[in-house]
C-alpha positions in Angstrom: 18.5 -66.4 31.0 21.7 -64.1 30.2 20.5 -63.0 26.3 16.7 -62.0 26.7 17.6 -60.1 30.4 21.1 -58.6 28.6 21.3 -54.8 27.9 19.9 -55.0 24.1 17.1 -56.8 25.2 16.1 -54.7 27.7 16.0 -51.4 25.3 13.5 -53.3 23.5 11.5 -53.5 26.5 11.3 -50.0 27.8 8.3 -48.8 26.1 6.3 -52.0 27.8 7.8 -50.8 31.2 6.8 -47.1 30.5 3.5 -48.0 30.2 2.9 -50.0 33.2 4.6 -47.6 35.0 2.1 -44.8 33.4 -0.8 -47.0 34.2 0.4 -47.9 38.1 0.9 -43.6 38.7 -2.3 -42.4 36.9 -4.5 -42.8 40.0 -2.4 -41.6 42.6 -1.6 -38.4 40.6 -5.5 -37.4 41.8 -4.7 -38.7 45.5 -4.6 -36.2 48.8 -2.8 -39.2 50.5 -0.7 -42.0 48.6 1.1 -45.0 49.4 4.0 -45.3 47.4 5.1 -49.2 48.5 1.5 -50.8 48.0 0.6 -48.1 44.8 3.5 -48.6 42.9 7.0 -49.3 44.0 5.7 -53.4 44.7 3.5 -54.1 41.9 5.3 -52.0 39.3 8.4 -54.4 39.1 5.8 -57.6 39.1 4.1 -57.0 36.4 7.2 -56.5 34.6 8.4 -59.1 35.0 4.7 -61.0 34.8 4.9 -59.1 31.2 8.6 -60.3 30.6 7.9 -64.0 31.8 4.4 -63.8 28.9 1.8 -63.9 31.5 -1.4 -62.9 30.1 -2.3 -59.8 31.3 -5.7 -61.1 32.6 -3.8 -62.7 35.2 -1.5 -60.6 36.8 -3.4 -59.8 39.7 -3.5 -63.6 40.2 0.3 -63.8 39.8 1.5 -60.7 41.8 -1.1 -62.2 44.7 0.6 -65.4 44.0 4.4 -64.5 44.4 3.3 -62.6 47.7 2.1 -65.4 49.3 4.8 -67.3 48.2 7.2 -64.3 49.5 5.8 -64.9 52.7 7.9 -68.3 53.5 11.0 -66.3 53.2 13.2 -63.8 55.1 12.5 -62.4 58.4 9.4 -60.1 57.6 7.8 -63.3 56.5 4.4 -64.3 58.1 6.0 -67.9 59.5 3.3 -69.2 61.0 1.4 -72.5 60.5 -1.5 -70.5 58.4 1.4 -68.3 56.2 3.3 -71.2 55.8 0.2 -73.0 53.8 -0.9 -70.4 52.0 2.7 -70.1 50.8 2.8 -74.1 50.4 -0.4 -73.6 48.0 1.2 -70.6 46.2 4.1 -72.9 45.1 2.2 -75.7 43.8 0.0 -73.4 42.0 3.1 -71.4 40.2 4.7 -74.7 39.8 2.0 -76.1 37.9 1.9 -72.9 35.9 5.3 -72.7 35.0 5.2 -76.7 33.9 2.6 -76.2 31.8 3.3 -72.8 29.6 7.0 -73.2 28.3 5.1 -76.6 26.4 2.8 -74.6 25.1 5.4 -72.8 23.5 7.4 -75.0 22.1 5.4 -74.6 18.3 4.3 -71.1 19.3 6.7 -68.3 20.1 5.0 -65.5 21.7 8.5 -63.8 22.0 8.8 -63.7 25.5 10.7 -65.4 27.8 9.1 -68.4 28.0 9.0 -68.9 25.0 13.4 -68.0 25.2 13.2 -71.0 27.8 11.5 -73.6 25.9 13.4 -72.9 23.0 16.3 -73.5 25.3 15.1 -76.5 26.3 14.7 -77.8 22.7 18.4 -77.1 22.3 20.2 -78.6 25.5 17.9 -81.5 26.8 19.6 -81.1 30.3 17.2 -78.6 30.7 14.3 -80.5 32.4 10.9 -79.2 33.3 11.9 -78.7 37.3 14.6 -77.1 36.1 13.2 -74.7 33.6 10.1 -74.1 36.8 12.6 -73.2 39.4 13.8 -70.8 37.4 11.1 -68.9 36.2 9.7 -68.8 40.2 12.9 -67.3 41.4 13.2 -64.9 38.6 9.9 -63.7 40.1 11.2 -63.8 43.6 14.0 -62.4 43.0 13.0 -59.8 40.3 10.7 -57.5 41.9 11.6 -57.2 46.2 14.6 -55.5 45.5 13.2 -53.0 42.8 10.2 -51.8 44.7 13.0 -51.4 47.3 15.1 -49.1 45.3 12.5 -46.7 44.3 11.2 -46.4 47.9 14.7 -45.5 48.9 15.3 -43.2 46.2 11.8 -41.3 46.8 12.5 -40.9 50.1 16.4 -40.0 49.4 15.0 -36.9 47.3 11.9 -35.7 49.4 14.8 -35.5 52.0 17.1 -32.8 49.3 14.8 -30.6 47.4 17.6 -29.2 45.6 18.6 -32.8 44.6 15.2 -33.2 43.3 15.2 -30.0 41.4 19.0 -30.8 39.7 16.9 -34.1 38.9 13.4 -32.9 37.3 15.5 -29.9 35.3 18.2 -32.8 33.7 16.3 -36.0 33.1 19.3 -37.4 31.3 20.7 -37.4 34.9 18.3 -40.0 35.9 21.2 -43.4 34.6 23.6 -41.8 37.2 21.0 -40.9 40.0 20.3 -45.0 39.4 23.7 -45.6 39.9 24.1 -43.4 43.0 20.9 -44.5 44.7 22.2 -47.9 44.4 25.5 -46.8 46.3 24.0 -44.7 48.4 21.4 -46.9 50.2 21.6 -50.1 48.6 17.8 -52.4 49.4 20.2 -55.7 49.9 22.3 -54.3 52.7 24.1 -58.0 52.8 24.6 -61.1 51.7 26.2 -64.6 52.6 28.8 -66.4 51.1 30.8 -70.0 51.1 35.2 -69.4 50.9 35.8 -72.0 48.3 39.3 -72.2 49.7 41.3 -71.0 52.5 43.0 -66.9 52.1 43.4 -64.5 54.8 41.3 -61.4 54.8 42.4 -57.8 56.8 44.1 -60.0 59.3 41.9 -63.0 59.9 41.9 -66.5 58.6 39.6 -67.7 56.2 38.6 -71.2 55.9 37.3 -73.1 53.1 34.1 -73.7 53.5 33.7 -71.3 56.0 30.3 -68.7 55.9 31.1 -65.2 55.6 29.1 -62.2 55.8 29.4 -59.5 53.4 27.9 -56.0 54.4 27.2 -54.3 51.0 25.8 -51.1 52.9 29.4 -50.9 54.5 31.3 -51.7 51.1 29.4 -49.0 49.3 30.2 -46.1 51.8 33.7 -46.7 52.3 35.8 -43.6 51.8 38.6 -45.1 50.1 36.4 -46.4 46.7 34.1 -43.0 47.2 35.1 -39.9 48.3 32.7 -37.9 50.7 30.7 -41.1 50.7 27.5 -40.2 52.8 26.6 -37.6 49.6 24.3 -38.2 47.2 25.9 -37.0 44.3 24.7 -37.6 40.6 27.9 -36.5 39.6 30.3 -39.4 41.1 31.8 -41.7 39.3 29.4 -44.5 41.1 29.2 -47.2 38.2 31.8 -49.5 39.6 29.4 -50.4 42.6 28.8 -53.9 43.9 24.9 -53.5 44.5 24.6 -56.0 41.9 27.3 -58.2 43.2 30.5 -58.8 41.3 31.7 -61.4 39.0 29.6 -64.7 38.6 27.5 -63.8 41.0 26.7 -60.7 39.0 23.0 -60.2 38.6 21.4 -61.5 35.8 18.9 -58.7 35.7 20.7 -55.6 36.4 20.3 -53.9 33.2 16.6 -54.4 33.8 16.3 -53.3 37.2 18.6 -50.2 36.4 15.9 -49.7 33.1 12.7 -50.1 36.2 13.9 -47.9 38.5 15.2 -45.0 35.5 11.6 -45.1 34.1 9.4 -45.5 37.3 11.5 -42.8 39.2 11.3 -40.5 36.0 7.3 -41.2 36.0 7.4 -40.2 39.5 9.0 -36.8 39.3 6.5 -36.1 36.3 3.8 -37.1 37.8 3.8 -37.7 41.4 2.6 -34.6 43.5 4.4 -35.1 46.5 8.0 -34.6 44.6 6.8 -31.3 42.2 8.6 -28.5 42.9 7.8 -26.6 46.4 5.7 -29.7 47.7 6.3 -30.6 51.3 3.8 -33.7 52.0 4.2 -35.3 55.6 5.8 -38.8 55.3 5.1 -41.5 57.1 7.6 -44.2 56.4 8.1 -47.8 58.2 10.1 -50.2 57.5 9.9 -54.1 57.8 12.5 -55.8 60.6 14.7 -57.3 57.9 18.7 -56.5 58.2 19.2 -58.2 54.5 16.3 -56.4 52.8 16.5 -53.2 54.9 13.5 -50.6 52.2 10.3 -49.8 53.5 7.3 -51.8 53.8 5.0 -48.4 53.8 6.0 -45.0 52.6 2.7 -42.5 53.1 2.8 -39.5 51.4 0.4 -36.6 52.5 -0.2 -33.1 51.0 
C-alpha cells in the first residue's frame, strides 16, 4: 500500500481532492445554518478515498452508506445492538463481495487506481490472496476517513475559538502545512492507542512485561512541555513536525501524507468559502461530541449566522 499512499503519489492526487472538496462546500456557502460533521468533514475524506480505491462515482453514496454501517460495529459510539450489529453484518458481506470482485477485474485493465496497484500486486507476490487483498481495502476505508473528518472538526472549531489565528491563517495560505501540523499536536482526533511490550524494559519507574497491554495517551504525549514549549498554544510557527499523531516507526501511518494533503485542502476550502470563519463572522456553535475517549472529535458541529 506504501508507493500509491507515499508523498509523490499523493501530489498527483490533490487536484481530485480539491474538487470534492469544492463540490462538498458549494451548498453550504448559501446556508443560514450548517453542519460541518454531516456536510463535509465525514463524507469529504470518504469519497476520497472511494475515488483513491476506483469506486465509480455512481456509487459512492452506496459506499460512504456502506462503511457507516459497517462503522457502527466498532468503538464505543457504535450502535451495538442486535438491529446495528446486522446491518453492520450485511455491510461487511456486501463490501466484501465488492472488494473480491473488482481487483479481478483489473487485472487486464488498469484504471490507475489503487485497485488496480493491488491486483497488480497480487500478480507479482502470489501470497497475496483475495481475503487478503479485501481486508485491506475495507480497513483502508475504515481507517481512512474517521480520523480526517475528525481533524477538520477540531481545527474549525480551534480557529472560530482565535479570530486572530484565523486571520494570520486566511492572509498566509502557505501557512496552512504547519497549521496541519499544529492542529495535529494540538488536539490530536486519536487521543490513545493500545499496544503489546514485545519484551520486558522498565518505563519512568515501572516494570514492563512482555506481553503486557499498555496504554499510550497521545493527547498527553503531544502537550508535554519538555518536547513543546508553551504547549497549550496554537502556534503555526512551532517547530511541530516531529509529532506522533501518526504514530512512530512501523506503526507509522500509511496514509499520513494523504491525510495531511485532506485536511490542507478542505480546511483551505473552508476559510475561502465557508461563512462562518470570513473575517468578523461570529455564528453561534453548537458542538457535541460522541462518548468515545480513543476517538475524542465531534459527532455534530452547528454553525449559525
Amino acid at each position: 500500500m506504501a508507493p500509491p499512499l507515499a508523498a509523490p503519489a499523493v501530489r498527483a492526487l490533490r487536484p481530485r481532492v480539491r474538487e470534492t472538496a469544492e463540490e462538498l462546500v458549494r451548498p453550504l456557502a448559501w446556508r443560514p445554518e450548517v453542519e460541518l460533521v454531516e456536510g463535509f468533514a465525514a463524507p469529504f475524506p470518504l469519497l476520497v478515498v472511494a475515488g483513491l480505491l476506483g469506486v465509480e462515482a455512481g456509487r459512492w453514496p452506496w459506499f460512504r452508506a456502506e462503511a457507516l454501517a459497517l462503522q457502527q460495529a466498532g468503538g464505543t459510539r457504535g450502535d451495538r445492538s442486535p438491529a446495528g450489529l446486522a446491518r453492520a453484518d450485511r455491510a461487511a458481506a456486501e463490501l466484501d463481495a465488492y472488494f473480491r470482485a473488482e481487483p479481478a477485474a483489473r487485472r487486464t485493465e488498469d484504471r490507475g487506481d489503487l485497485l488496480s496497484a493491488f491486483a497488480a500486486a497480487a500478480v507479482q507476490d502470489p501470497s497475496l490472496g483475495t481475503t487478503a487483498l479485501t481486508s485491506t481495502c475495507v480497513h483502508l476505508l475504515t481507517a481512512g476517513h474517521e480520523t480526517t473528518t475528525g481533524l477538520i472538526g477540531k481545527a474549525v472549531l480551534a480557529l472560530l475559538a482565535r479570530p486572530e489565528v484565523t486571520e494570520e491563517l486566511r492572509a498566509d495560505p502557505g501557512l496552512l502545512p504547519k497549521a496541519v501540523d499544529e492542529f495535529l499536536r494540538h488536539d490530536p482526533p486519536v487521543q490513545m492507542i493500545t499496544r503489546w511490550a514485545h519484551r520486558d524494559t522498565a518505563l519512568a519507574g515501572r516494570s514492563v512485561r512482555r506481553g503486557d497491554r499498555v496504554q499510550l495517551v497521545l493527547g498527553s504525549a503531544l502537550r508535554d512541555p519538555e518536547r513543546f514549549p508553551d504547549p497549550e498554544t496554537l502556534d503555526f510557527h512551532r517547530d511541530s513536525g516531529r509529532h506522533v499523531a501518526f504514530g512512530l516507526g512501523i506503526h507509522y501511518c500509511v496514509g499520513a501524507a494523504l491525510a495531511r494533503a485532506e485536511a490542507e485542502i478542505g480546511l483551505g476550502t473552508l476559510l475561502d468559502r465557508l461563512p462562518a470563519l470570513r473575517s468578523g463572522a461570529r455564528p453561534r456553535v453548537e458542538v457535541e461530541y460522541a462518548p468515545d475517549w480513543v476517538f475524542h472529535d465531534p459527532s455534530r458541529l452547528a454553525l449559525t449566522g
